[in-house]
C-alpha positions in Angstrom: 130.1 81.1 -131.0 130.9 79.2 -127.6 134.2 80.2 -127.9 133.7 83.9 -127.8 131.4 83.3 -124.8 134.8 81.3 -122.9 136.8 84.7 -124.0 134.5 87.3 -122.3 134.6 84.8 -119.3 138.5 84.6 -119.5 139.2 88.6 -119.9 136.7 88.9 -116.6 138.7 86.5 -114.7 141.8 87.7 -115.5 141.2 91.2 -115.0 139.0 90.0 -111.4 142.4 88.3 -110.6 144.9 91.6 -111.4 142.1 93.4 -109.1 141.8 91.4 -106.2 145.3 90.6 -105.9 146.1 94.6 -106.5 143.5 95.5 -103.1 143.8 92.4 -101.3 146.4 94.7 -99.3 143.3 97.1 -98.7 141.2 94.0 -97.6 139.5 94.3 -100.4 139.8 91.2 -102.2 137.1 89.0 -103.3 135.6 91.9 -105.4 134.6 94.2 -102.7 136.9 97.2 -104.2 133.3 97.4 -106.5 131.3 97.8 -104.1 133.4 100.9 -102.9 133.6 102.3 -106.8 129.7 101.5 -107.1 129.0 103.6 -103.7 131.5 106.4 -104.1 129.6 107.2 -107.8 126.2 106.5 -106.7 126.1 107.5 -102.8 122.7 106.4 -101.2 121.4 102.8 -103.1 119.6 100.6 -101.5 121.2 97.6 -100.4 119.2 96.0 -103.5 120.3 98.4 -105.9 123.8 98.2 -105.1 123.5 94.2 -105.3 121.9 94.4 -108.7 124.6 97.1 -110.1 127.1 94.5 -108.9 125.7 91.6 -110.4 125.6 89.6 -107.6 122.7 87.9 -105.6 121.8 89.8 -102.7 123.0 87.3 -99.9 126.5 87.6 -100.8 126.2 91.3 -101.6 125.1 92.2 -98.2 127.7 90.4 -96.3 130.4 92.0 -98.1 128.7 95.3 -97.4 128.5 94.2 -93.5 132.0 93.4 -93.8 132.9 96.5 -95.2 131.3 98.8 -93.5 132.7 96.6 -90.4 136.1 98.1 -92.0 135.0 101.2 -92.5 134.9 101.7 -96.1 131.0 102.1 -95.9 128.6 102.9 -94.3 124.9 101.9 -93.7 121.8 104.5 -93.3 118.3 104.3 -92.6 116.3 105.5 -95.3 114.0 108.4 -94.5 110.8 107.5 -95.3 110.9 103.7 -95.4 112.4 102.3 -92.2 113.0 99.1 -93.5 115.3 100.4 -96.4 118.7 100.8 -96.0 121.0 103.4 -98.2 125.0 102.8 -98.5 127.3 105.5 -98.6 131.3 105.5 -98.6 132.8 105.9 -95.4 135.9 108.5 -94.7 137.8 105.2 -95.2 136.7 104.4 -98.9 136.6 107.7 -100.1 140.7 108.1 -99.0 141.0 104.8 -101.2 138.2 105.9 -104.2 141.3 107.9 -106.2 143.1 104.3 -106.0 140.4 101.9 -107.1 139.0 104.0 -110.0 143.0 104.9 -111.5 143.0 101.4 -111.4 140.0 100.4 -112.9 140.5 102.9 -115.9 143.8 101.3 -116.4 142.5 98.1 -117.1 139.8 99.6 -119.1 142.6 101.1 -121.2 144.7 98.7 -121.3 141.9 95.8 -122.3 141.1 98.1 -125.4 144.3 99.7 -126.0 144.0 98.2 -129.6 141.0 99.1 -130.7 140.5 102.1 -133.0 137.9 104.3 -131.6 135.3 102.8 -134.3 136.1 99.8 -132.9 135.8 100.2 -129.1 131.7 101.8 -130.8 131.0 98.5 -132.3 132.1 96.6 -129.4 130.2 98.6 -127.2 127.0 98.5 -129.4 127.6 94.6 -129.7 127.9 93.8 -126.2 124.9 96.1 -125.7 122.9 93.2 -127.6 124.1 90.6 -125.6 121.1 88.9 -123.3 122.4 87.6 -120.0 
């Protein structure tokens, strides 16, 4: 059972590879591109709540969104009734690049289950649904 385990982690590092060496141009490398997909789909998160959709702890996650919206692919606002919460939202700069990340992203997504009969891409769905992690 390891084995499948080293696979999932093989296709994600693979596919994190294509991806950061397809928007390192963009300056975003290192997986940032997600945080402009995540905030493009889902204007206004907290800076928590974009973290946690990310997967990643919260240090890391807001640095890249400082550097980011440093670039001006987001942007940071106060949150209306809670001062000490901040929202994210694209900038002008991500949203020009949005149409870019997400062909690209549905690409791989395609092209990682281009074999799979639709009954198949179901089961893997509902399999990987089980998975605790």
């Amino acid at each position: 059972m390891f084995e499948i385990i080293r696979d999932i982690g093989a296709i994600t590092r693979r596919i994190e590879v294509n991806t950061n060496a397809e928007f390192r141009r963009l300056g975003l490398a290192n997986n940032a591109f997600i945080y402009v997909i995540r905030s493009y789909e889902k204007p206004g998160m907290f800076l928590g709540e974009l973290a946690d959709s990310v997967q990643i702890d919260r240090t890391t996650a807001f640095r890249t969104v400082r550097k980011l919206v440093d670039n001006g692919y987001l942007r940071l606002e106060d949150d209306a009734s809670d001062k000490r919460l901040r929202r994210v939202y694209v900038a002008e700069k991500g949203a020009k690049v949005y149409p870019e990340l997400h062909a690209f992203e549905q690409h791989s997504s395609d092209t990682l289950v281009s074999q799979l009969t639709d009954d198949e891409k179901a089961e893997l769905k509902r399999l990987l649904g089980k998975l605790i992690y």
